[in-house]
FITOR-599388 format. One record per residue (C-alpha): residue number from 1; residue in three letters; x, y, z. Coordinates in nm, 3 decimals. Last residue first. Layout:
N
+-----+-----+---------+---------+---------+
:   i :  aa :      xx :      yy :      zz :
+-----+-----+---------+---------+---------+
: NUM : ALA :       X :       Y :       Z :
...
+-----+-----+---------+---------+---------+
end
This chain:
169
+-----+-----+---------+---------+---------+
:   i :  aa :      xx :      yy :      zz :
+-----+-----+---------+---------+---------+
: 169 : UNK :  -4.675 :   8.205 :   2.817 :
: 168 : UNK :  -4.471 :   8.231 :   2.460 :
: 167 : UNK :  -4.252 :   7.972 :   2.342 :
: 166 : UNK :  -4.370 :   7.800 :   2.080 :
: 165 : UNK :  -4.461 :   8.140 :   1.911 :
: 164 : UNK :  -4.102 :   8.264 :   1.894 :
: 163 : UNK :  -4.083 :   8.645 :   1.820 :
: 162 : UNK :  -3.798 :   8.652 :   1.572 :
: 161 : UNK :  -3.613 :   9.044 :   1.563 :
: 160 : UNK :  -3.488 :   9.166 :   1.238 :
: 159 : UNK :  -3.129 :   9.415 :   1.156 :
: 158 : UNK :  -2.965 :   9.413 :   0.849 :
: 157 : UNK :  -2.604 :   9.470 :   0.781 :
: 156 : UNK :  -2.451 :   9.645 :   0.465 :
: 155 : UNK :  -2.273 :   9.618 :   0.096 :
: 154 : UNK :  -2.031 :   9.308 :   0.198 :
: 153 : UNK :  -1.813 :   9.189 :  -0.099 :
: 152 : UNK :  -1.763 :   9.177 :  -0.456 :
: 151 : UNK :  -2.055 :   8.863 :  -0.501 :
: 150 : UNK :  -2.206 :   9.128 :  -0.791 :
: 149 : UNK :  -2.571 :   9.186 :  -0.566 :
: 148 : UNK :  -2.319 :   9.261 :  -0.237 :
: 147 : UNK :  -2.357 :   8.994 :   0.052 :
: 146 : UNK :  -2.607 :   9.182 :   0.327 :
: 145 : UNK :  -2.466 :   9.076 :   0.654 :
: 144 : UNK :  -2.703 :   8.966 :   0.952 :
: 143 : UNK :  -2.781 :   9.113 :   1.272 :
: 142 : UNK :  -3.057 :   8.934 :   1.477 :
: 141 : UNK :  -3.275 :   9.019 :   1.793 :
: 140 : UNK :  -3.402 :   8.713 :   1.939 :
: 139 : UNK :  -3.738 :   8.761 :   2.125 :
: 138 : UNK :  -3.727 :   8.532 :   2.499 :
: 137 : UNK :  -3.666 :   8.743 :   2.696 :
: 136 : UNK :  -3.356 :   8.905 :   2.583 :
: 135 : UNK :  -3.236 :   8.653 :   2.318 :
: 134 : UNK :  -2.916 :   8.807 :   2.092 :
: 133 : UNK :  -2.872 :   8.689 :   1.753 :
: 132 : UNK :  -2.545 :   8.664 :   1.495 :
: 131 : UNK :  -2.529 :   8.664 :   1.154 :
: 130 : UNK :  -2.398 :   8.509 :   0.794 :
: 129 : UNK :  -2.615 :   8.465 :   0.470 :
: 128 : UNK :  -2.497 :   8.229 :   0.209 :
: 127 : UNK :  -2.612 :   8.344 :  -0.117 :
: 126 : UNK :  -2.857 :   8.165 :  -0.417 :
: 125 : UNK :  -3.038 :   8.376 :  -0.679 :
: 124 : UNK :  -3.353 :   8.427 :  -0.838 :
: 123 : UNK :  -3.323 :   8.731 :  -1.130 :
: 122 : UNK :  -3.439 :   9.071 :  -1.109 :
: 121 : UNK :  -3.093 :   9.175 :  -1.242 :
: 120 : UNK :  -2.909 :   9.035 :  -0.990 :
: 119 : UNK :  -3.021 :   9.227 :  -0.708 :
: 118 : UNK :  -3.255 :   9.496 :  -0.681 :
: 117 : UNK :  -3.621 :   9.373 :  -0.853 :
: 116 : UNK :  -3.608 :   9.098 :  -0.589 :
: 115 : UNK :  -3.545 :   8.731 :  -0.571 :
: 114 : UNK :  -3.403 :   8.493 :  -0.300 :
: 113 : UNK :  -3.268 :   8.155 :  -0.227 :
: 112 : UNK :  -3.100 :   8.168 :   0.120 :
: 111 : UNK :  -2.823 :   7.915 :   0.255 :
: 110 : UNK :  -2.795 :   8.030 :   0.639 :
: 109 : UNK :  -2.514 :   8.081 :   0.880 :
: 108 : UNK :  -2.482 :   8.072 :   1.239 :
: 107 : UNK :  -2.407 :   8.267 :   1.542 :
: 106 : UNK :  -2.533 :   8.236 :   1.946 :
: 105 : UNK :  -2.577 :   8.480 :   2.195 :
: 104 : UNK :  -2.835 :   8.488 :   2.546 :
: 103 : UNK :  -2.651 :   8.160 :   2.739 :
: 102 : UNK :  -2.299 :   8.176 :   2.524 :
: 101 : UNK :  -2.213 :   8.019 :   2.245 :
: 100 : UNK :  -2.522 :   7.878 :   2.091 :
:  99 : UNK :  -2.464 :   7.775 :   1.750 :
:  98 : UNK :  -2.695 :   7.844 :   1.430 :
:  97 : UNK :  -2.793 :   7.649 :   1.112 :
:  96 : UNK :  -2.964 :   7.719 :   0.832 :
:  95 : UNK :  -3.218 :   7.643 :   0.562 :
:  94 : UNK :  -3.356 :   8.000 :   0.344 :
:  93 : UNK :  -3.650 :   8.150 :   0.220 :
:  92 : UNK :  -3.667 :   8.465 :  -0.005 :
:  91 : UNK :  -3.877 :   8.766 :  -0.066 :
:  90 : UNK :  -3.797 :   9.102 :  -0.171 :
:  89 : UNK :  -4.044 :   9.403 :  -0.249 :
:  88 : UNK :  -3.807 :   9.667 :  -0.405 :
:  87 : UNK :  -3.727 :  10.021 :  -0.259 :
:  86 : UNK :  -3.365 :   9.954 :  -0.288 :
:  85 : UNK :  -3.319 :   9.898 :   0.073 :
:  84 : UNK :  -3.533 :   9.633 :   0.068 :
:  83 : UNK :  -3.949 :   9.582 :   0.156 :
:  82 : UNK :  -3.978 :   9.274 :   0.337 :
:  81 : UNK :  -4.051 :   8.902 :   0.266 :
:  80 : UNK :  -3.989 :   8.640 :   0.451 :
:  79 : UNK :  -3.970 :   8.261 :   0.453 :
:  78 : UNK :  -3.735 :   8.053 :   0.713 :
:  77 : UNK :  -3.535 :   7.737 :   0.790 :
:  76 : UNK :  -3.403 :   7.640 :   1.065 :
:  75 : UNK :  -3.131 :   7.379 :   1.218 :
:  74 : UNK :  -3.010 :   7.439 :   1.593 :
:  73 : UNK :  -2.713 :   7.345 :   1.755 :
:  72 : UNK :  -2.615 :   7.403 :   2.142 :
:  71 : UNK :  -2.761 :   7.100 :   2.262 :
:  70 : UNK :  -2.641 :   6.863 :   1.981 :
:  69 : UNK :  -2.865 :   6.839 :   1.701 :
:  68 : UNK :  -3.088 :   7.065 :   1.779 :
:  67 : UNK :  -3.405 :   7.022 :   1.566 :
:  66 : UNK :  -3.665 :   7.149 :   1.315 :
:  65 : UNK :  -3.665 :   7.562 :   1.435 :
:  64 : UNK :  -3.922 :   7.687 :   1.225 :
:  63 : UNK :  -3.893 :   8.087 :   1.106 :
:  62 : UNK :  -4.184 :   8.296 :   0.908 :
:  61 : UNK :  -4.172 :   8.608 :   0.778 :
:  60 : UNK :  -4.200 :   9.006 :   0.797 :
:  59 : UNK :  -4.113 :   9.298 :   0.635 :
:  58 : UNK :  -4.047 :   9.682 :   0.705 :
:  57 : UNK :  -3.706 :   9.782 :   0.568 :
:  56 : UNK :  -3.602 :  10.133 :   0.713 :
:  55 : UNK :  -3.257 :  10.184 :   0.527 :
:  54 : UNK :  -3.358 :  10.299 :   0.177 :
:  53 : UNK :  -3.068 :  10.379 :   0.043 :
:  52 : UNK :  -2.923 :  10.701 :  -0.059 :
:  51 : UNK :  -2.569 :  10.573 :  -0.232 :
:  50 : UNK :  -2.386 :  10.836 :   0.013 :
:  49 : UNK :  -2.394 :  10.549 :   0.280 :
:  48 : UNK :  -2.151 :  10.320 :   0.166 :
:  47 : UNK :  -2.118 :  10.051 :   0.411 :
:  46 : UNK :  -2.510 :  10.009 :   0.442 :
:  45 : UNK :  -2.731 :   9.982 :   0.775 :
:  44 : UNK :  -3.033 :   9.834 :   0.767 :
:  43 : UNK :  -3.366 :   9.798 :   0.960 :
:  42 : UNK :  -3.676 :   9.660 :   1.031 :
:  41 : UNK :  -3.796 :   9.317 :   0.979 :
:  40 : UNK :  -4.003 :   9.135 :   1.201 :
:  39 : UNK :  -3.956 :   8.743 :   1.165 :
:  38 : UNK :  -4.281 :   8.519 :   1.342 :
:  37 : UNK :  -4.127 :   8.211 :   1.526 :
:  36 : UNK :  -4.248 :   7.858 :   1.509 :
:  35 : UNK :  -4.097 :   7.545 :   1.671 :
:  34 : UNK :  -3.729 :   7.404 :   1.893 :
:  33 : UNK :  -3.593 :   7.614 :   2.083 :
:  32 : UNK :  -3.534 :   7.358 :   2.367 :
:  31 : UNK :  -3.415 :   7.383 :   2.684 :
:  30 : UNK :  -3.363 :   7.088 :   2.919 :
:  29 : UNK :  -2.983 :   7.081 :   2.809 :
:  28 : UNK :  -2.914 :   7.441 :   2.936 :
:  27 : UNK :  -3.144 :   7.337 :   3.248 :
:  26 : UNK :  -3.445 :   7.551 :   3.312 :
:  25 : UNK :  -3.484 :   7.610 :   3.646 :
:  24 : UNK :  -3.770 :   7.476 :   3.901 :
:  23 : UNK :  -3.500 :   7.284 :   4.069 :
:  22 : UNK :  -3.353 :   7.595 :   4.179 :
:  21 : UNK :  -3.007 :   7.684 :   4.028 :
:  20 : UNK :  -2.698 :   7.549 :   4.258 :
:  19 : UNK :  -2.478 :   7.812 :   4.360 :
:  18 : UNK :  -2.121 :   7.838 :   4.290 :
:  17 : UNK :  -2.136 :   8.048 :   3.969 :
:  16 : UNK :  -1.940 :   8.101 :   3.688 :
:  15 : UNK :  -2.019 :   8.372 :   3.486 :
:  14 : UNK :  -2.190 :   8.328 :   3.147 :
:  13 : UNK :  -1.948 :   8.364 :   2.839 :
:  12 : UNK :  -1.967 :   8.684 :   2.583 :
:  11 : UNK :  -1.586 :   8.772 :   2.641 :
:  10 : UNK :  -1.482 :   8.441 :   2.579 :
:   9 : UNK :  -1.691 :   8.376 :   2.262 :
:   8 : UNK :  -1.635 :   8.713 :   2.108 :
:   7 : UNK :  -1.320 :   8.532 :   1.915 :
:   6 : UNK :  -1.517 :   8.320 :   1.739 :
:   5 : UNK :  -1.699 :   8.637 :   1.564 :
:   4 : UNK :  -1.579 :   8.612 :   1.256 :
:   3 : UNK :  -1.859 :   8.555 :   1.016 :
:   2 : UNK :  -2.217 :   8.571 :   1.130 :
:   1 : UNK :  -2.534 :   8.378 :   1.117 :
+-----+-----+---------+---------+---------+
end
């Protein structure tokens, strides 16, 4: 889920290689990310750090991949809840979509409806969340921007890793 980052493509890209992978090897188009994953959040960084928030953000939540589209598509949708960097329990769930653009990095962007004490006065409220994930065997580490609670711009990043179930061995 992240804005901006088309450009990273290139340098992110597998290396070309002349050898043929084993026939025991998972094929890009074989693979499938499809099912559950368990979200555990952490962390936060904020633009303006003299504010004094709260950037260690324990939490955790629930993420299904439906579907890939098209092999490097997913859809997903996801339930948390985690303690934000106002000090407020915050929950939300969310529908999304990410793109695979290189063999361990991919980016997306998800439509989250959330509430917490923090932001908009206590009040539900819709945002679209940008971010980008790394896999590194097989947990995806993701960063994602924190929208100000006004709409005026970007207040932070947060940081969560997604353990998927489907695929553990």
């Amino acid at each position: 889920m992240m804005a901006g980052l088309a450009g990273i493509g290139g340098l992110c890209s597998p290396a070309v290689s002349s050898e043929e992978p084993p026939d025991d090897a998972e094929r890009p188009s074989e693979r499938s990310d499809a099912g559950f994953g368990i979200n555990i959040f952490g962390l936060s960084l904020h633009t303006n750090r003299s504010e004094g928030h709260n950037e260690i953000n324990p939490g955790v939540g629930l993420r299904y991949v439906f579907r890939e589209p098209a092999p490097p598509w997913s859809l997903f949708g996801e339930a948390s809840v985690y303690y934000d960097s106002n000090r407020e329990w915050a929950k939300y769930v969310a529908l999304g979509t990410s793109y695979r653009f290189a063999k361990s990095w991919m980016v997306g962007a998800a439509v989250a409806y959330g509430q917490s004490r923090s932001y908009n006065d206590g009040k539900p409220f819709f945002s679209v969340i940008p971010g980008v994930g790394f896999e590194y065997r097989r947990v995806v580490y993701n960063a994602v921007l924190l929208p100000s609670g006004d709409g005026s711009g970007i207040t932070g990043f947060a940081f969560y890793a997604t353990i998927p179930l489907s695929r553990l061995e």
